[in-house]
Every structure is written in structure tokens, then in C-alpha cells.
N, C-alpha and C positions, 0 to 999 in steps of 0.2 A: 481464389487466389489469382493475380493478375498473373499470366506464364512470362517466363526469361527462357533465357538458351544456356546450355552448357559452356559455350564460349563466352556469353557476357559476364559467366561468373570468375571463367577461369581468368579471360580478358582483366577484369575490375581488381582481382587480385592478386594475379601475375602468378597464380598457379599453372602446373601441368598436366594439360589436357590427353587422357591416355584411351583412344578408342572413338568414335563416332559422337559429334557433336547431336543434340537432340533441343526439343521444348520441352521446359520442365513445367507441370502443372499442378504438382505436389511436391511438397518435401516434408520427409518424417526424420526425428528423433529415436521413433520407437519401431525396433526388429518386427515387432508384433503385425503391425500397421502401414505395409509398405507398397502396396497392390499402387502400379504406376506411379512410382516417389522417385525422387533423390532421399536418398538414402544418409546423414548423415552422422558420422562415426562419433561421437563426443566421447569424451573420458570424462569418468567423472570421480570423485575418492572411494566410491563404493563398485564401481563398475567399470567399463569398457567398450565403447560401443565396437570396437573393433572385432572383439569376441563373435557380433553374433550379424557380419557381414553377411557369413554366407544363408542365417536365418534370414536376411530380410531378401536377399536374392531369390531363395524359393520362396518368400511373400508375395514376390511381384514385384521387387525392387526395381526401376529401369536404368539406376546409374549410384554412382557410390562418391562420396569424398569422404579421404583418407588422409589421412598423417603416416601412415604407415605404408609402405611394397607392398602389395596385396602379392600372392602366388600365381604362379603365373595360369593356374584352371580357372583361376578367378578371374583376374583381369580380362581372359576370354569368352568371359558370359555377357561383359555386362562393359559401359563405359564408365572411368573412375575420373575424377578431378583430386591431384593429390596437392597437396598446402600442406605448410609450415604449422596451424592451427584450424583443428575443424571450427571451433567455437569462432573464430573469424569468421571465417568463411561464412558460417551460419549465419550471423550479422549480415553481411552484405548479401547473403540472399532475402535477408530483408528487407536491406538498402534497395535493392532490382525492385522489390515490389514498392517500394515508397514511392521511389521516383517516377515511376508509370502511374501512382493512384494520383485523382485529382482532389481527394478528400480533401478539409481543412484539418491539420492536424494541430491537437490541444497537448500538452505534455505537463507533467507537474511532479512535483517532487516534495518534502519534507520530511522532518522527525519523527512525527506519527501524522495519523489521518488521513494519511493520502489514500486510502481505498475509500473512506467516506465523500474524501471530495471529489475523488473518483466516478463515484458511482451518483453523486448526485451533479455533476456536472454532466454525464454521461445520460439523465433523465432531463435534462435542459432542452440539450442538443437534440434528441429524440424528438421535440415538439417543432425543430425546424429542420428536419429533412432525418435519414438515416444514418445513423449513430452505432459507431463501433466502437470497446473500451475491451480495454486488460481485461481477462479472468481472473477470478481469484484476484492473487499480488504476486502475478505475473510477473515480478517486476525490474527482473535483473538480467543481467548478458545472453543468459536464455530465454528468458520471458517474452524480452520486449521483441527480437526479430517473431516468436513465434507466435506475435499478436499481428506484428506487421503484414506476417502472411497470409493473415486472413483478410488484409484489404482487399477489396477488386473496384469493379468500375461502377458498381451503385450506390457506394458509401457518397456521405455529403460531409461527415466528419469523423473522426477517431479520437480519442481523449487516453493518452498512454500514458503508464503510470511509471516512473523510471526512482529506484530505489537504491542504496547505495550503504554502502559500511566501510569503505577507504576512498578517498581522495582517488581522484580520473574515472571511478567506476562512472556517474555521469557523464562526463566527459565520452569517455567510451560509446554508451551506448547512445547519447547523443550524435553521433557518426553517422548511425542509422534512423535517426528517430527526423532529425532535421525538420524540429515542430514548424507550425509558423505561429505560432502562441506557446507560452511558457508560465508558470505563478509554480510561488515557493509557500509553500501551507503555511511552513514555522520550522525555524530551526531550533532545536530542546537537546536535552541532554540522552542522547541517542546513538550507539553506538560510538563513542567516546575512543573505545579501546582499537581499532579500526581506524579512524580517524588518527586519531593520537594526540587530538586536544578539541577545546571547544572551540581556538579559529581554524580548525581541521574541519570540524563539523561547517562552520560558516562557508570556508571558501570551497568544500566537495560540494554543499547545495548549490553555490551559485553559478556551477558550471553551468547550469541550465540556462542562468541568465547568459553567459557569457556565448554559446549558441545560437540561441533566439536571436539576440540582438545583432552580433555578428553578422547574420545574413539579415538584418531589415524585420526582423522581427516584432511583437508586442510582448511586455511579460508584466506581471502584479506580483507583488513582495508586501508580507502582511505591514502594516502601520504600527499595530498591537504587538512588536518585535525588541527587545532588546537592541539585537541587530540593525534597527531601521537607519539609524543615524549612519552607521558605516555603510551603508549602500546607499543612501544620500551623496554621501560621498564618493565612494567607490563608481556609483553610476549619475553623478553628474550632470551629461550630456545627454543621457537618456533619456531622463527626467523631464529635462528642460525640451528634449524635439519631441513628448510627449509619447515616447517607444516606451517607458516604464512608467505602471501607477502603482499605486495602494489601494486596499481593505482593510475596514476595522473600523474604529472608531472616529477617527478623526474627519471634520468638514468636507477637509479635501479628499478623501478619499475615492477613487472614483466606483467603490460601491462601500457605503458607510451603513454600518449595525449599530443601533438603538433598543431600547425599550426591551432591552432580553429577559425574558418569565419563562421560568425552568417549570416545569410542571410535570408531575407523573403521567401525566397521557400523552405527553412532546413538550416541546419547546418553544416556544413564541418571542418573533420579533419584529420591530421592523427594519426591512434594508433602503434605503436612499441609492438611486442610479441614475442621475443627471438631471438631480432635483425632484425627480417624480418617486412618491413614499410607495411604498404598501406592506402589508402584514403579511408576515408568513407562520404559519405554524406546520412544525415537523413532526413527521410521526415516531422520531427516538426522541430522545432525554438530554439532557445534558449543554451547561453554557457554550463549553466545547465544539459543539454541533453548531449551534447558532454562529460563532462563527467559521465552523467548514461549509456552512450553506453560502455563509457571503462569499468567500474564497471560491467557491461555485460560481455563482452569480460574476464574480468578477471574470474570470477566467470564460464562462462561456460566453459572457458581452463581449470581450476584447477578439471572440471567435464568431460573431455575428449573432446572438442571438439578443433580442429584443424582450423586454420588460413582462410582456404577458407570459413569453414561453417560460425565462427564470420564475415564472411564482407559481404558474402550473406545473411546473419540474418539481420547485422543490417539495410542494403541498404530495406532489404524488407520489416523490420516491421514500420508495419503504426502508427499512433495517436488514441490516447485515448479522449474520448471525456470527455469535461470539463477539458481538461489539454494541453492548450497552442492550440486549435483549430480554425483556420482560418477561416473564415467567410465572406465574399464579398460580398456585394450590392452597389445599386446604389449611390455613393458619400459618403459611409462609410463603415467601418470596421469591424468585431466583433472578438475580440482575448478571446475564453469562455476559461480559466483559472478558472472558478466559483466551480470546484469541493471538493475544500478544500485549505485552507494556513496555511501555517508556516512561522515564519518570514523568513528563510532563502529562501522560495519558493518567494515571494512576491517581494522580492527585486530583486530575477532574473528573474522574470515576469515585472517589471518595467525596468529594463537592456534590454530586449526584446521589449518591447513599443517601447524603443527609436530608434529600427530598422524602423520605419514604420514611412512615411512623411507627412504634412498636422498638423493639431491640434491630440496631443495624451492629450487619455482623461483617468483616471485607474476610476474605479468603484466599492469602496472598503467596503469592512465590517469586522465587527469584527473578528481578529484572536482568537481562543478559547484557554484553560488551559493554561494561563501563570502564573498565581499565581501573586507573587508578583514583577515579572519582565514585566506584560502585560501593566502597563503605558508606561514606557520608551522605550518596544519594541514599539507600535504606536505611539509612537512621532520620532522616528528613522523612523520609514517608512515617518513619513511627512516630514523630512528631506530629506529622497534619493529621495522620486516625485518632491521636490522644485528644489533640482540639475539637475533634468530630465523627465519632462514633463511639459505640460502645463497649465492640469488642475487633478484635485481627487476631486470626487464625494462621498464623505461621507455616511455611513448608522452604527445606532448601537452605544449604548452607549461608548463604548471604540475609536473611531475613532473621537470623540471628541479631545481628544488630538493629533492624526494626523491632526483635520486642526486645531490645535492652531500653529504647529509647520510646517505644511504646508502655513499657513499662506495667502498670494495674492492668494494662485492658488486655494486653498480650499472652497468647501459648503459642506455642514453638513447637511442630510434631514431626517424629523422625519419619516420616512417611504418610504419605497420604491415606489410608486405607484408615489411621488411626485418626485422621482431622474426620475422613467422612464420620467414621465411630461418634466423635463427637458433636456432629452435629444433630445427628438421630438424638443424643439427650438432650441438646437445647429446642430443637421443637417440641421436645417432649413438657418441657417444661416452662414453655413462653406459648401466651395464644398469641400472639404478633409478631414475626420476627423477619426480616431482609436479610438477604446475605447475598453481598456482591463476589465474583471469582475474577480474580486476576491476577494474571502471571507471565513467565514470558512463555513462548512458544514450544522452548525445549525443555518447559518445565510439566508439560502435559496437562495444562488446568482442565482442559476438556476433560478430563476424564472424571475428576470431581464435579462437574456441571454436569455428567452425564448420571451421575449418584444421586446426585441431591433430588436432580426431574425423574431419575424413579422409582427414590423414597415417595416425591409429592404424586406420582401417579400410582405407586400402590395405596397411597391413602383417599384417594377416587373409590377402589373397590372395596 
């Protein structure tokens, strides 16, 4: 972590500095973990960081920000920076370290995939100098300063992944992020209910654009978009002084995807980058991918990286687990997909099923934040498994009306314990069988993905 001082933080936020200014060379979240930290207090719906001040103090705390009076035994141990909000505050000791990194910093956003584009723009960048990215999905008001501060002075770039479910939360942590590159994966039907409509969903994602470009920025917005036409228009000027491109399919694009062949061992295709072609093939699945590799591709050209590193990156970056991962046992399948859905994910996870032969089976649960579009999205999804699979496995109040509209192929189980039940008798009685997991996050698919791989490894012994 690049150090600030306790006064440029109070300074930056017009907090009250209470005790001995210092160099901070750590900052922790966690009581646990605090040996020479800034210390800082978060509240959260389940918790408190206030609670457990004076735990991080005998941690080794060196200094604390608080929203709260500390007592006055407290405040004489240690130095406090109090604010109106620690989770600011938090931010802008992210900001402290951005502004001191000389990194290039990449930023990106969408509806789904953005850990895919993620991570494979993040093996781009790796082939031309040192490369920092989100953990995990990192990727909201807390995430992103405590990605920021892991920058220091060797990094050559950063690729942060900025997520969002209301209108400003980009906005927001763009304050801190202050990319000099920006791309928008795709905007889908994603958190709906948050947003509070689908031009909610449009104008939260393109805060990102609004950012980048602002200060002299580059950014890439898919071509393959509904949306395309209104940021033609909406970004104009952008366009035309060549600060904004496109990905996807089209000529102009300035990284254009062709010749895509889905195949059960990856994905193949080729990308076009200033006229010069070449093939890539990936090591997941799915049309999907092929283009979050372009979205890759584009995103880390517009950050300096040059045509050899995008096809060594993408050839090498691997799979993410809980997202489209391959699984193999004896006379069945496991496609874990379980990490989270959106409608637009789902339906290219069922497109992908239908690569795979014998009985396909999807394994589905509730998509989360649709608001008032989350009936008709699950009956649309029972619709695309009708046209292409063979059976859905229901779980989850909302998936009721996926098998009303799934209809023959559909069951509907009040519990998971009783879906896994049933899948012990469909391998019992199919020698070939797929079954893709997918759900949202707070629906716990993981843990049916964790059933099924150790029915298939008890049948190893």
C-alpha cells in the first residue's frame, strides 16, 4: 500500500482530527487484523464496527475513524479521525492511494460477466507489465477502496471491477476509482428492482462512461447492445474525437468477434484489432464468453496492451469456479454455473447445456432483484428450457412460474434436499446425463453443486 497521513485524510474530508497526526501503512476493516492499521469502524446490517474498537486497539491498532465519541480512555490510547460516515471516509483512503499510484487503471462494469471480463482482461495485462484486479467481486463501496489499497509503486496496471444495484452507486465509487479506461460488458435485465426500471439499469451503467470521459478518458460500450443506438447518441462527441469505441460484431468495431464455435472443451473464435485477425480459443464454454473475451481484448488495447499479449492472455486465462465449470464423473456431468444469474446469464447457460449429449437437465432457482419484471423474466426462462432441454429442476418461490410455462419438462421442489433426492434417481436411470446449476447467490445453488460432485466422487469408489 502506497502510505498517506492522518491529516490528508482528515484534510481530503474535512473531518476532526483527535490526537497525533501519523503515516498510515495499513488500513483494516477487520478487529481481528489490525497490528499497525487505521482502524476503520463500518456499520454494517448484521454488525458494528464500533463494537469492537477497543478489540482492534489491543490488535495493534495505531489510529481509529469513527462516526461515533469514542470515551474518553479511548481516545487516550490511540489517535481517532471522527466523520459524518466511515464508509466515506473508507473511499477516500482509497482515493489517497490512487492518486499517489502510477498504475494504468482499467475499470468496468455490466449486468453480468464482469468477473469474467475481469479476470480475463486482468491475464491480458499481466503479459505487459504487473497487473492488479478485484478479488473475488469485490465490487461495491467496500470492495473497490479495499482493492485500491492494495496498489503501491510496482503495479503497471489495475483492472477494477465497480458493481452496482441503484442508480449513483457507480457514480459513487467512481470518485475513487478515477479509471483512465472504462467498457460496459452489457446492460440485461439485472437488478431491475434497485434500479427501478430498464432506463435505471442504462443510465446507473453509464456512469462509468460519464467518469472516464469527463476527465480525458477512453471507454468501449458493446455494439451487440440494444442500448447501442442511445449512446450513439447520448455520446456523440465522444465517438466522433474517437474517446469512445465498440466490441462485437460489427466492422467497425474496434475489436470485432467472428467465427464463434461453442464447443465442450472452450470456445473458439476469431477477434479482429486494427485489421490484424487471429484465433482464440478459451478454456470455458459458452457463446457468452466469446464475447467477454472481446470485451477483454477491447478494454485492455484501449490500456496499452498490444495484439500478442490479448491472445496469450486469453489462450491462458482459466475458469472461474461456479461459472460455467466442467465436472465429470462416472455417467454424469456437472456444468456448476451455481455462482449467481441474471436473466441474460441463464439463458446463455441453457444455450450451452444444449452443447452436451445424453439427457440435459438445468437446476434452477430464483433469479434475485427483478421488481416488477421478475414474473415474466421466469416464465421466459421456462420458455427457452422448453425449446432446449429436456428437463428443469425447480427450487424457490419465483420458479414456480418457470415450470408453469416450462410446462412437460418442469418439477417444482419445496426444498433442495428433495431436488438433490431426485437426482440420485435420474442418474440411476439414464447412462448419460448433464445437469447445469443455476441460481442466484442468495438462493445457495452451491450447495446442490456441492451434492451432486459427491454423489459423482462416491461413485469413483
Amino acid at each position: 500500500m502506497i502510505s498517506f497521513t492522518l491529516k490528508d485524510l482528515s484534510t481530503l474530508g474535512n473531518y476532526v482530527l483527535k490526537g497525533q497526526d501519523m503515516t498510515i501503512t495499513e488500513v483494516s476493516t477487520d478487529s481481528r487484523n489490525t497490528k499497525d492499521a487505521l482502524f476503520v469502524a463500518l456499520k454494517g446490517e448484521r454488525f458494528d464496527g464500533h463494537d469492537f474498537i477497543e478489540k482492534a486497539l489491543d490488535g495493534g491498532a495505531c489510529a481509529v475513524l469513527s462516526e461515533k465519541p469514542l470515551p474518553q480512555h479511548i481516545e487516550a490510547r490511540t489517535s481517532v479521525i471522527y466523520t459524518h460516515s466511515t464508509l466515506e471516509a473508507y473511499g477516500y483512503c482509497g482515493l489517497l492511494v490512487r492518486r499517489q499510484c502510477h498504475a494504468k487503471i482499467a475499470s468496468l462494469t455490466g449486468s453480468c460477466g464482469k468477473t469474467t471480463v475481469k479476470e480475463f482482461t486482468h491475464a491480458i495485462l499481466q503479459k505487459c507489465g504487473k497487473s492488479l484486479c478485484t478479488e473475488g467481486n469485490f465490487n461495491n463501496d467496500v470492495g473497490v477502496p479495499k482493492t485500491l489499497l492494495r496498489l503501491d509503486d510496482s503495479y503497471d496496471y489495475a483492472v477494477i471491477e465497480q458493481g452496482a444495484s441503484h442508480l449513483f452507486d457507480i457514480a459513487h465509487t467512481c470518485e475513487f476509482v478515477r479509471a483512465d479506461t472504462a467498457l460496459i460488458n452489457n446492460v440485461g435485465e439485472a437488478h431491475i428492482e434497485g434500479f427501478g426500471s430498464y432506463d435505471g439499469v442504462y443510465k446507473g451503467k453509464s456512469e462509468i462512461l460519464e467518469s472516464v470521459l469527463s476527465r480525458g478518458g477512453t471507454a468501449v460500450v458493446p455494439y451487440d447492445s440494444k442500448y447501442y443506438a442511445r449512446w450513439e447518441s447520448d455520446y456523440r462527441s465522444a465517438f466522433r474525437m474517437g474517446k469512445l469505441f465498440t466490441f462485437g460484431t460489427s466492422e467497425n468495431s474496434l475489436v470485432r468477434i467472428s467465427d464463434i464455435d461453442d464447443r465442450r472443451d472452450g470456445v473458439c473464435c476469431t477477434l479482429s484489432i486494427n485489421g490484424e485477425q487471429f484465433p482464440v480459443k478459451l478454456q470455458t464454454v459458452g457463446v457468452h464468453n466469446a464475447f467477454n473475451a472481446a470485451a477483454a481484448a477491447a478494454l485492455a488495447h484501449i490500456s496499452g496492451a498490444g495484439t500478442e499479449a490479448i491472445c496469450e492472455g486469453l489462450r491462458g486465462a482459466g475458469t472461474l469456479r461456479g461459472r460455467l465449470t466442467i465436472k465429470e464423473y462416472q455417467g454424469f456431468t456437472v456444468i456448476d454455473d451455481a455462482y449467481n444469474a441474471s436473466f441474460n446469464a441463464v439463458i446463455a447457460a441453457i444455450n450451452t447445456l444444449k452443447l452436451y449429449p445424453g439427457k440435459r437437465v438445468m437446476i434452477f432457482g430464483d433469479m434475485g432483484e427483478l421488481g416488477d419484471a421478475a414474473v415474466s423474466l421466469h416464465r421466459q426462462v421456462g420458455e427457452c428450457a422448453l425449446e432446449n432441454i429436456d428437463e428443469i429442476l425447480c427450487v424457490g418461490p419465483l420458479t414456480q412460474y418457470t415450470c408453469e410455462s416450462a410446462a412437460r419438462i418442469a418439477k417444482h421442489f419445496n426444498d433442495s434436499q428433495d431436488l438433490v433426492q431426485y437426482t440420485r434417481d435420474l442418474i440411476a436411470r439414464n447412462h448419460e446425463i448433464c445437469f447445469l446449476i443455476k441460481g442466484s447467490h442468495a438462493m445457495h445453488m452451491d450447495k446442490i453443486t456441492e451434492a451432486l460432485c459427491a454423489i459423482g466422487e462416491n461413485l469413483k469408489n
